[in-house]
N, CA, C and O of each residue as an XYZ file, in Angstrom:
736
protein
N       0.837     -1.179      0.000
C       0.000      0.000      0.000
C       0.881      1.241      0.000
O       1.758      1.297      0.862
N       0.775      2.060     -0.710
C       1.194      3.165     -1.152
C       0.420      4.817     -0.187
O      -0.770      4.971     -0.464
N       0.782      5.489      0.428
C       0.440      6.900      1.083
C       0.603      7.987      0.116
O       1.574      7.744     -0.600
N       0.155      8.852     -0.119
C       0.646     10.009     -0.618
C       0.490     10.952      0.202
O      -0.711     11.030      0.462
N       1.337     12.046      0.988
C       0.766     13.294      1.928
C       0.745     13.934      0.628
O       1.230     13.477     -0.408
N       0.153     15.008      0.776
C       0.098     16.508     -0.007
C      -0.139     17.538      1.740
O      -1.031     17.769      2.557
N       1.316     17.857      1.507
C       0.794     19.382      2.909
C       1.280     20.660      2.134
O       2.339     20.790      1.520
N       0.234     21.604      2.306
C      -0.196     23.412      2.318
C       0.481     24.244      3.850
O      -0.232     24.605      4.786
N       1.582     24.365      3.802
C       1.688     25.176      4.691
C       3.408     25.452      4.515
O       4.248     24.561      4.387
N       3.728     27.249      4.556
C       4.349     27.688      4.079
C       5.593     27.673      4.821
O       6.663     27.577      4.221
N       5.516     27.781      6.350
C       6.304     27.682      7.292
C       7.073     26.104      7.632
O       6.326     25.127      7.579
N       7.983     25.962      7.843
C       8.645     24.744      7.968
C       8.710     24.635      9.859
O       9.403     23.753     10.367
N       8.073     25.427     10.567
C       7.974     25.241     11.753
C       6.565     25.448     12.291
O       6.227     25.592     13.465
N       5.687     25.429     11.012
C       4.137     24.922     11.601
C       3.724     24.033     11.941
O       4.367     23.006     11.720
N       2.517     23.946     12.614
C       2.000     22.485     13.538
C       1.735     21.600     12.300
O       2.032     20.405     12.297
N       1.000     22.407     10.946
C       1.012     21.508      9.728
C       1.974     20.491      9.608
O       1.655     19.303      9.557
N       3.467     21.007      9.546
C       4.928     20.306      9.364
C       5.105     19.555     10.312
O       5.689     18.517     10.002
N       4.739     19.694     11.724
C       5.277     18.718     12.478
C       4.237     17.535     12.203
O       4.893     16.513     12.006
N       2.841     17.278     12.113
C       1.903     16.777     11.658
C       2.543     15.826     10.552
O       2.630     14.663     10.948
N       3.048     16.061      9.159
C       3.989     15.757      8.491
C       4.754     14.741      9.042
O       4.503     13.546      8.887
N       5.701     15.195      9.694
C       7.256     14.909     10.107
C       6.766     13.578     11.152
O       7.611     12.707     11.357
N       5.494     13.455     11.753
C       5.385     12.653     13.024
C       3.925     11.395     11.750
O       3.787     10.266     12.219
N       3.348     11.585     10.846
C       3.184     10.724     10.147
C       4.175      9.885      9.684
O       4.086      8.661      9.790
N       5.079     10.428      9.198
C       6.159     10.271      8.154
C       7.041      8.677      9.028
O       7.335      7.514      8.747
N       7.170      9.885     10.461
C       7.964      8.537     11.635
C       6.788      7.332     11.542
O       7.149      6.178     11.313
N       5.414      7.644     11.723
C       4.916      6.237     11.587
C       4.859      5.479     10.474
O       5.029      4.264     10.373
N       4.665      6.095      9.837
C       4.520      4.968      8.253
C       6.047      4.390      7.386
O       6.165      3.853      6.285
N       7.264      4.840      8.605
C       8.643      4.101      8.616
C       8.489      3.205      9.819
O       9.229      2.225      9.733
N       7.944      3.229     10.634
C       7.954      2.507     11.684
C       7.018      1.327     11.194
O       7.452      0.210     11.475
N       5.729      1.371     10.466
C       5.276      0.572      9.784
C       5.386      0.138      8.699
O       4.437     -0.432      8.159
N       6.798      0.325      7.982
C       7.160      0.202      6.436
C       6.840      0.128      5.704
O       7.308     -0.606      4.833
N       5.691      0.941      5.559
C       4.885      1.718      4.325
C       5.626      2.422      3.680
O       6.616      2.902      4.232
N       5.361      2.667      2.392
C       5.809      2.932      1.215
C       4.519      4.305      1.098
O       3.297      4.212      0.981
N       5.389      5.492      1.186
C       5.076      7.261      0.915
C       5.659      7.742      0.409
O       6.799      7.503      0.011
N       4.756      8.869      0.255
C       5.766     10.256     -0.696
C       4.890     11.085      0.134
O       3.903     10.942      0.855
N       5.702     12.051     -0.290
C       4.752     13.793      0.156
C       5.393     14.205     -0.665
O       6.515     13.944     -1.100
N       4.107     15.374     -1.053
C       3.976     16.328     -1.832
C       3.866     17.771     -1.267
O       2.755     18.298     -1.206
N       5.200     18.558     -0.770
C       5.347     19.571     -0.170
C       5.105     20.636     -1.127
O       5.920     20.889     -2.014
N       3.376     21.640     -0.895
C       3.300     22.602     -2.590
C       4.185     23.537     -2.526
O       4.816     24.014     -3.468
N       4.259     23.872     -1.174
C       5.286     25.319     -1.293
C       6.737     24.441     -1.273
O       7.374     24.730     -2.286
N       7.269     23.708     -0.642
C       8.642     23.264     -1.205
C       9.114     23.168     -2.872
O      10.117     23.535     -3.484
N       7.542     22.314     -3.347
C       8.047     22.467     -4.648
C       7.548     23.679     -5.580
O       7.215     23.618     -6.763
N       7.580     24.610     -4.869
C       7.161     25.873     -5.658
C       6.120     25.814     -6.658
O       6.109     26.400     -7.740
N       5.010     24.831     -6.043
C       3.808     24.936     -7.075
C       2.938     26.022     -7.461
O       2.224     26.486     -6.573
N       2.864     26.513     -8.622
C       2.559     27.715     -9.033
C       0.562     27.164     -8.877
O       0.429     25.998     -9.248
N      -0.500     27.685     -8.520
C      -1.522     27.669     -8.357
C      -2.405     28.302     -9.264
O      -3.604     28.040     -9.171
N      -2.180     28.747     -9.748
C      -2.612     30.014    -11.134
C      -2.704     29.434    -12.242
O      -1.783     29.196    -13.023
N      -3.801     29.188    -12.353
C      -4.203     28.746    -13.667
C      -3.715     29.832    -14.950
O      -4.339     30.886    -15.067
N      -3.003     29.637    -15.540
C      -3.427     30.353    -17.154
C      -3.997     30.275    -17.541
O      -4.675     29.333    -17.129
N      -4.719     31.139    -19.020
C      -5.682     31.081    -20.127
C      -5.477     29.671    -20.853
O      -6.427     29.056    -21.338
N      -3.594     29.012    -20.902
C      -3.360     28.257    -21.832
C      -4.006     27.221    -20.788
O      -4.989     26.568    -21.140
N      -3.552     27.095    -19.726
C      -4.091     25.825    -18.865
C      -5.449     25.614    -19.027
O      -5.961     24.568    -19.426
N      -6.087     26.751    -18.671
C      -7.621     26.744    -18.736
C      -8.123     25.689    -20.023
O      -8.913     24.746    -19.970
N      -7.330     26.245    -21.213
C      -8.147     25.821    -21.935
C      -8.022     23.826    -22.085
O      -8.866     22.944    -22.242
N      -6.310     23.838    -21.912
C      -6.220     22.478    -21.516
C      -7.210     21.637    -20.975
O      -7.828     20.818    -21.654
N      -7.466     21.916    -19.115
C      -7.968     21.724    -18.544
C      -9.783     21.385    -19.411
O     -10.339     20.287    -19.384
N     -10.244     22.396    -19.955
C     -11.324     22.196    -20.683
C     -10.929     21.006    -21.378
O     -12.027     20.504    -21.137
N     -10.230     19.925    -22.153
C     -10.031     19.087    -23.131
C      -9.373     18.411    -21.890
O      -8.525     17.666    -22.382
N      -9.328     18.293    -20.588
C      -9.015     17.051    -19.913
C      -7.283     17.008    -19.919
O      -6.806     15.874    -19.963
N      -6.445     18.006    -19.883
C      -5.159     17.288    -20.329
C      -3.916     18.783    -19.234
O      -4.223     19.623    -18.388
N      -2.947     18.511    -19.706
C      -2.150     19.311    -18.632
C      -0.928     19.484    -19.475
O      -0.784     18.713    -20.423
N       0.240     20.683    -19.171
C       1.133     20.340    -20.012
C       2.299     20.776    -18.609
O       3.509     20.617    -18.771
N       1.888     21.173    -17.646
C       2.587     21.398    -16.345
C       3.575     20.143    -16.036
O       2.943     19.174    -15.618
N       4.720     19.970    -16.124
C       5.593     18.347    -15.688
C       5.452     18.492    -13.902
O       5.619     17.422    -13.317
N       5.249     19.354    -13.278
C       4.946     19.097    -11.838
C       3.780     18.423    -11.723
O       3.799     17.251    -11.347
N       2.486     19.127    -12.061
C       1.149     18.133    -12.169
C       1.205     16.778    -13.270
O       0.270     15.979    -13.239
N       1.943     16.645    -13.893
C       1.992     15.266    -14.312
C       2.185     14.316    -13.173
O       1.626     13.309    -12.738
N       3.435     15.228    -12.813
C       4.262     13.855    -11.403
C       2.827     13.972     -9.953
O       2.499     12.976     -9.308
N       2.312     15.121     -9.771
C       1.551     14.619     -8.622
C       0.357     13.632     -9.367
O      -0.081     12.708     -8.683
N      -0.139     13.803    -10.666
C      -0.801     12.795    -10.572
C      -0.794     11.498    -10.634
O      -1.668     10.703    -10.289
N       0.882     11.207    -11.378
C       1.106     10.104    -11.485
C       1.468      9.594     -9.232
O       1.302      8.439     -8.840
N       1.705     10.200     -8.720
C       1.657     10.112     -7.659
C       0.791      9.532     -6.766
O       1.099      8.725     -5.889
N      -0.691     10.118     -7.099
C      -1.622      9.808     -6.958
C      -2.250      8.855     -7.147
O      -2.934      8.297     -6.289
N      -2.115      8.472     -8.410
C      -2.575      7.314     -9.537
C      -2.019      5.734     -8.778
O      -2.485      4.595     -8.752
N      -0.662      6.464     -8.156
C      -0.352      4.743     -8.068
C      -0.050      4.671     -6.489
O       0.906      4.114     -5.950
N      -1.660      5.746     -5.569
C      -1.406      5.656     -4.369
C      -2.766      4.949     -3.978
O      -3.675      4.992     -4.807
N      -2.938      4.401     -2.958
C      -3.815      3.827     -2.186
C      -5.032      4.738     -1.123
O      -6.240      4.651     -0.903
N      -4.015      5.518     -0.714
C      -4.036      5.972      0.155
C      -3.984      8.014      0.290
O      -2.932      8.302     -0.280
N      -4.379      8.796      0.577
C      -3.927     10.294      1.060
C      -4.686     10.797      1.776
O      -5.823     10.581      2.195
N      -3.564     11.852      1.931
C      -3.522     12.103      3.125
C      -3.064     13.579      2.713
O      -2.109     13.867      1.991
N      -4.198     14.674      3.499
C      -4.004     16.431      3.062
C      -4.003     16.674      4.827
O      -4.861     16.429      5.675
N      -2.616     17.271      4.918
C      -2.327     18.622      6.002
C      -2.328     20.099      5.729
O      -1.278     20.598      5.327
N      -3.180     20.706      5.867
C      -2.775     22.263      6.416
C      -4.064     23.145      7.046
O      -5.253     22.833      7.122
N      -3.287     24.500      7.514
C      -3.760     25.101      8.045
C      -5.404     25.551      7.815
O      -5.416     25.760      6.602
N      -6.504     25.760      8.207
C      -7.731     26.668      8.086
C      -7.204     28.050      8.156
O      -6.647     28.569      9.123
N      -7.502     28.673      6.782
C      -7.155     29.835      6.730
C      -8.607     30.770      6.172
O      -9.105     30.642      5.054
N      -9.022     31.554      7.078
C     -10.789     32.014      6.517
C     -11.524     31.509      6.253
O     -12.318     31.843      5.373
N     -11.575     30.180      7.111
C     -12.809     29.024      7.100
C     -12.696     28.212      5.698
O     -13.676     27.669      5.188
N     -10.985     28.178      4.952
C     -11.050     27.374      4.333
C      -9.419     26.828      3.519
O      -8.376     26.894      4.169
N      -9.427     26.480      2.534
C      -8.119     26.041      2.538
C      -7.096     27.580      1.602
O      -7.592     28.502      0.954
N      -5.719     27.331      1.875
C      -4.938     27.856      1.434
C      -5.124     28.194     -0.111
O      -5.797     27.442     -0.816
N      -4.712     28.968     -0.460
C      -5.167     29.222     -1.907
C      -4.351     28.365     -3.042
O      -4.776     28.128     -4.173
N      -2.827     27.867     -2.391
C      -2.133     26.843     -2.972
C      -2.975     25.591     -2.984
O      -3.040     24.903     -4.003
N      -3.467     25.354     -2.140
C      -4.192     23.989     -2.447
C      -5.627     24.139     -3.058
O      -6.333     23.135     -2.968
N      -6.172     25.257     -3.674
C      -6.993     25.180     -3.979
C      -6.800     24.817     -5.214
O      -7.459     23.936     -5.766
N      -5.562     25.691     -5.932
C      -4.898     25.555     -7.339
C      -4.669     24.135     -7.438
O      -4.991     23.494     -8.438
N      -3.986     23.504     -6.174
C      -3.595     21.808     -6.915
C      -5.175     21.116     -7.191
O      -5.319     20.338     -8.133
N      -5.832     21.317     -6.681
C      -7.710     20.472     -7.076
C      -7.732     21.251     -8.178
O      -7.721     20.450     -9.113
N      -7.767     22.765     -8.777
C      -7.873     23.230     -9.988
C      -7.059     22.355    -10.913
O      -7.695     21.668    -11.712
N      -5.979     22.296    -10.916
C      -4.839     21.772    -11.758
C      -4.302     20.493    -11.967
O      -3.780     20.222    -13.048
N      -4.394     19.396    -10.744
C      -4.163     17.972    -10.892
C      -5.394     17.170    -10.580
O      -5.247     15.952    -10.488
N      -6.849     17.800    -10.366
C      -7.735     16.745    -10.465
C      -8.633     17.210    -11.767
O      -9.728     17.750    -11.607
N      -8.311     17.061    -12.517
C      -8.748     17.797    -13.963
C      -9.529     15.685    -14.911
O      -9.233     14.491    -14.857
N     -10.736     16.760    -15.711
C     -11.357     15.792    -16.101
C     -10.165     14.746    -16.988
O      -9.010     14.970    -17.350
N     -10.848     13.825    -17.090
C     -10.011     12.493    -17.246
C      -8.730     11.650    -16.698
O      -8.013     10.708    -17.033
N      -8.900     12.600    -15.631
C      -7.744     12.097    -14.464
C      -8.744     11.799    -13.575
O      -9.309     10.716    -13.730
N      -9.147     12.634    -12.532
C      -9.652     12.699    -11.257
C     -11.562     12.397    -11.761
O     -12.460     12.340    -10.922
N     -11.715     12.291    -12.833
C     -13.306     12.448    -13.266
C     -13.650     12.647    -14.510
O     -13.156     13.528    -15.214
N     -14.775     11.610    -14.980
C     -15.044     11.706    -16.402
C     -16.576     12.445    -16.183
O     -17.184     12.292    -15.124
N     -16.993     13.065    -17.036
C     -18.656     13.299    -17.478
C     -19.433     12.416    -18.658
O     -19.148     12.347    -19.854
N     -20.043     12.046    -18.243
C     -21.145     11.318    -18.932
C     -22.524     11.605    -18.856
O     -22.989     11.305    -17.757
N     -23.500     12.183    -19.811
C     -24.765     12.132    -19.931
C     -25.038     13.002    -18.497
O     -25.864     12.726    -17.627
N     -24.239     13.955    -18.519
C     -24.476     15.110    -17.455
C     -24.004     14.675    -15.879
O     -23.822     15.364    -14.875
N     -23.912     13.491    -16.080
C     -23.299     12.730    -14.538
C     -21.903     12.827    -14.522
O     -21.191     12.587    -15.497
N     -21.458     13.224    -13.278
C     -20.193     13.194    -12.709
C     -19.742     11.725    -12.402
O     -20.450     11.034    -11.670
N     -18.415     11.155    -13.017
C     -18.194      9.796    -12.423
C     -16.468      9.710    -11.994
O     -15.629      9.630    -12.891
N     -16.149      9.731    -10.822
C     -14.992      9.431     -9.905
C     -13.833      8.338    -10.704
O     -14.015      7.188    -11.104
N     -12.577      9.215    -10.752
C     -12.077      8.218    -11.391
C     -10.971      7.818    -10.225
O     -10.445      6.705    -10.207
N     -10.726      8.681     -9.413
C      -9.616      7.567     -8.273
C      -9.896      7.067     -7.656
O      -9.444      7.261     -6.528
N     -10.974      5.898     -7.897
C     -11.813      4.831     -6.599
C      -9.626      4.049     -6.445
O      -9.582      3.689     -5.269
N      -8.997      3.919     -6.722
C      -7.584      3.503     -6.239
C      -7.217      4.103     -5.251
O      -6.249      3.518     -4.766
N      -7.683      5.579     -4.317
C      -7.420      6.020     -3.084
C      -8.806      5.288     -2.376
O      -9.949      5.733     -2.473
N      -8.408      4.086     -1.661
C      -9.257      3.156     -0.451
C      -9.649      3.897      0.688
O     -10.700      3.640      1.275
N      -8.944      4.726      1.014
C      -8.737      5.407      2.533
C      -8.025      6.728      2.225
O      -7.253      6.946      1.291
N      -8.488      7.695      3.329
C      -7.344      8.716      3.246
C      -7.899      9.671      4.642
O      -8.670      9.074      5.394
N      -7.616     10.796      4.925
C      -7.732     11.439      5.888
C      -7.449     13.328      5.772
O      -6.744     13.684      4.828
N      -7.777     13.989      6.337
C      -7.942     15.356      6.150
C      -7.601     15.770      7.207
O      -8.503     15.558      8.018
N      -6.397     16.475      7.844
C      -6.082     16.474      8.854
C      -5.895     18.669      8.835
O      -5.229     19.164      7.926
N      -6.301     19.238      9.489
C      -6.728     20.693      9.463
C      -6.167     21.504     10.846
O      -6.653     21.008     11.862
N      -5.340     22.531     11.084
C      -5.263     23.533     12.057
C      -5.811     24.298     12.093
O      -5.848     24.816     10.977
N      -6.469     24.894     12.905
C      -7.064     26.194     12.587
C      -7.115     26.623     14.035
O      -7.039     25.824     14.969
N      -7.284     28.278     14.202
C      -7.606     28.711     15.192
C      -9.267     28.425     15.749
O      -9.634     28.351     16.921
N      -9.920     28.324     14.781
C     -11.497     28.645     14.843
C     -11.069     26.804     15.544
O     -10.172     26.007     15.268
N     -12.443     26.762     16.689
C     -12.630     25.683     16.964
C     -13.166     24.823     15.969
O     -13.593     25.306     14.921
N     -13.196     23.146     16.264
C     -14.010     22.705     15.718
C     -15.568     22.447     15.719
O     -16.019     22.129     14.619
N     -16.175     22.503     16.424
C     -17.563     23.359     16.260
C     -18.227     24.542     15.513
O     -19.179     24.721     14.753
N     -17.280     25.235     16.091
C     -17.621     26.407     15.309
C     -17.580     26.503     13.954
O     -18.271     27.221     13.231
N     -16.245     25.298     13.491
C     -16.188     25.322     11.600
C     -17.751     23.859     11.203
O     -18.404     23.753     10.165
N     -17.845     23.079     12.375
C     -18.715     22.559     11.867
C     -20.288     22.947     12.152
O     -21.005     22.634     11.202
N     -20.990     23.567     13.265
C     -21.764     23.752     13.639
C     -22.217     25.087     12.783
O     -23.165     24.915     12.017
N     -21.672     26.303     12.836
C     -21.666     27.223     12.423
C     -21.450     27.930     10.800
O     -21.992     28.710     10.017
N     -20.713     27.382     10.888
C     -20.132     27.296      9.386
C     -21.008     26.243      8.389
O     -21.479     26.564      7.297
N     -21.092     25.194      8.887
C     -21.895     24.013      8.179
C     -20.206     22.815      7.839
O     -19.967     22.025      6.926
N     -19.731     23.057      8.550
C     -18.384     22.229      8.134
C     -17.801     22.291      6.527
O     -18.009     21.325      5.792
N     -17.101     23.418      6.057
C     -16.917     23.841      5.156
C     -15.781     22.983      4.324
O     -15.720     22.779      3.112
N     -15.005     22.599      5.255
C     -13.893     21.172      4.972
C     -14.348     19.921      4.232
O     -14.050     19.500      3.114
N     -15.349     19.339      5.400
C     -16.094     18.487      4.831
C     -16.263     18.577      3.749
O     -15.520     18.278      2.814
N     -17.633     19.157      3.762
C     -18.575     19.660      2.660
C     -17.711     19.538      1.144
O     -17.504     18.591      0.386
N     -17.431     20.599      1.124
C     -16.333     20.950     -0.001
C     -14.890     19.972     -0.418
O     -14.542     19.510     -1.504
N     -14.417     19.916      0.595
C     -12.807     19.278      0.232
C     -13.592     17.556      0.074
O     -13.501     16.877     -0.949
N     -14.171     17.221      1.067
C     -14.131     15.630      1.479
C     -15.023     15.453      0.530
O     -14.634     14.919     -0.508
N     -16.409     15.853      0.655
C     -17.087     15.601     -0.109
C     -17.578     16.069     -1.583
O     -18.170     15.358     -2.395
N     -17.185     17.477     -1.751
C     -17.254     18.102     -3.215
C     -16.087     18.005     -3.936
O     -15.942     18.516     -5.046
N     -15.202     17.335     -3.320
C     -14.448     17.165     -4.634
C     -13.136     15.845     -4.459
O     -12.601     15.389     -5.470
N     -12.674     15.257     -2.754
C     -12.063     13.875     -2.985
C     -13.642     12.701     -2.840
O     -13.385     11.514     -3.043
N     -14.383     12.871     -2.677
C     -15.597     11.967     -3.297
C     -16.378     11.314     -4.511
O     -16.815     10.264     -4.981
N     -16.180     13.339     -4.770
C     -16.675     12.949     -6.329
C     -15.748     12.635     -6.880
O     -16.122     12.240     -7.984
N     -14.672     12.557     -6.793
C     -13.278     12.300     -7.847
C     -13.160     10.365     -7.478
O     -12.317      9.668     -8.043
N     -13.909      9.948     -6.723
C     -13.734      8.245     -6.802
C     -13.514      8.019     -5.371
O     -13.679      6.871     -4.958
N     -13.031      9.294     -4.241
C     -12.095      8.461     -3.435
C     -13.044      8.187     -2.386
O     -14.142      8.742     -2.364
N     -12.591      7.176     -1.329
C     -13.379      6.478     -0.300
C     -12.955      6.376      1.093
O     -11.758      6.222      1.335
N     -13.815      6.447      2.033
C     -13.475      6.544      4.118
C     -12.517      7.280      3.989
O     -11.369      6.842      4.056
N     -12.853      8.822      3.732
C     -11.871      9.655      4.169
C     -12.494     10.609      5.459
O     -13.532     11.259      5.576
N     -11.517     10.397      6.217
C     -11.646     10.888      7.715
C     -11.174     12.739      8.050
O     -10.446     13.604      7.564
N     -11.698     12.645      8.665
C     -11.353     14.386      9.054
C     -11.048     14.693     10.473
O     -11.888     14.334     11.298
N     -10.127     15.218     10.833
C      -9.313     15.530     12.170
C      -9.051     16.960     11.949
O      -8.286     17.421     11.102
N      -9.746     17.602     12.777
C      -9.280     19.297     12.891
C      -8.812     19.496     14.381
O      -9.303     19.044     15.416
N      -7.700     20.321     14.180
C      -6.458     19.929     15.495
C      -6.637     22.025     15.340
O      -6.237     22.792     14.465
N      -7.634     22.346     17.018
C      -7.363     23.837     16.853
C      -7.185     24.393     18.806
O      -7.700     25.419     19.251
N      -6.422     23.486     19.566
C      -5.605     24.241     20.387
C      -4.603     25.465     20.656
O      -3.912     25.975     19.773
N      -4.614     25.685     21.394
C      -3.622     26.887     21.660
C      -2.513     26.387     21.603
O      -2.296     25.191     21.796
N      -1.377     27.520     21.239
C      -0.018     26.875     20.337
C       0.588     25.968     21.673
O       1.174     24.970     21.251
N       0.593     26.029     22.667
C       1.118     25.843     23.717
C       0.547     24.243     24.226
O       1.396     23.620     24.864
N      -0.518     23.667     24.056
C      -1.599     22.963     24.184
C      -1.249     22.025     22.775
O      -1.452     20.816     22.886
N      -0.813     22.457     21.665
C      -0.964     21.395     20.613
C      -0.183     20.655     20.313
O      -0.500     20.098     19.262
N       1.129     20.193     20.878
C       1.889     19.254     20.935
C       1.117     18.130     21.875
O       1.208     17.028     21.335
N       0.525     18.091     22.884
C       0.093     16.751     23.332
C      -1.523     16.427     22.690
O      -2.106     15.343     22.658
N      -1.973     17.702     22.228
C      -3.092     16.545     21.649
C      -2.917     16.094     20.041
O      -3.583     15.309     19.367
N      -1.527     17.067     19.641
C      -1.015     16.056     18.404
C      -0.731     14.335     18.601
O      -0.970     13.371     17.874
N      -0.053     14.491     20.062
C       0.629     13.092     20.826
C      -1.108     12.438     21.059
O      -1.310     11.326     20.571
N      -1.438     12.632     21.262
C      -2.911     11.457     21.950
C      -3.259     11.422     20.399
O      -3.068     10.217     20.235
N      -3.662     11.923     19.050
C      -4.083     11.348     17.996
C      -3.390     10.238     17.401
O      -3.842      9.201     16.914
N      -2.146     10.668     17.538
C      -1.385      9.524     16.669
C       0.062      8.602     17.241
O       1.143      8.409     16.684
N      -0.471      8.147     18.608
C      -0.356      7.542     19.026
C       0.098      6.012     18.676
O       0.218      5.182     19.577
């Protein structure tokens, strides 16, 4: 079984990164076979062009970074998204990688007006979120905007399956041990 992380977060000393860094120790400790996909390490540009756009319309990409995350993807089992809640929602880098590497005939075909999932090959995966805003408040209040959107509007419809959601929003001081009691 194959992992893929993808983490959004710009700082190399955010709770995102340590999140990262303390998966990473388990799935060597369990000799699983991962990658991560760091967007800001690899300077993923998020910005669609006119030329992409139109790509994207005909299903296709000419970006060699989004080739490799999808081939990434393609031959993972498993993912796994870290980062921060930023204005009740995700980073604007990761909004660009769902613009740009889950593009029709990768991540989803259309048929007869129906949407149909093409990475049923991610079995499992997980959504793991910081934020200041509690979790109530992003789910109660908000309507759980993570969910909704990330889990279900778009790694669902794209094929994928039992993906879990963990929003980690303690005080900075406080979030090293309830990082320690999750992943245990």
């Amino acid at each position: 079984m194959k992992t893929t992380i993808i983490v959004a977060s710009p700082s190399e000393k955010s709770f995102s990164k340590k999140i990262v860094e303390k998966l990473s120790k388990k799935l060597i400790e369990n000799r699983a076979e991962y990658e991560i996909i760091d967007l800001y390490k690899d300077n993923f540009n998020p910005v669609m062009t006119e030329k992409e756009e139109q790509l994207y319309n005909e299903g296709k990409a000419d970006d060699e970074l989004v080739k490799k995350y999808q081939q990434s993807i393609r031959n993972s089992d498993e993912i796994i998204l870290v980062f921060p809640v930023w204005f009740n929602n995700v980073p604007a880098i990761l909004k660009g990688f769902f613009d740009k590497v889950f593009i029709k005939n990768f991540a989803f075909s259309e048929e007869d007006n129906k949407t149909k999932g093409l990475l049923s090959n991610i079995k499992s995966g997980m959504v793991i979120t910081t934020s200041e805003s509690n979790t109530s408040y992003l789910k109660d209040k908000l309507n759980n905007p993570i969910e909704t959107v990330i889990i279900k509007g778009t790694l669902e419809v794209c094929g994928m399956k039992n993906i879990k959601y963990i929003n980690l929003n303690v005080e900075d001081k406080e979030k090293e041990d309830v990082f320690e009691s999750y992943f245990k």
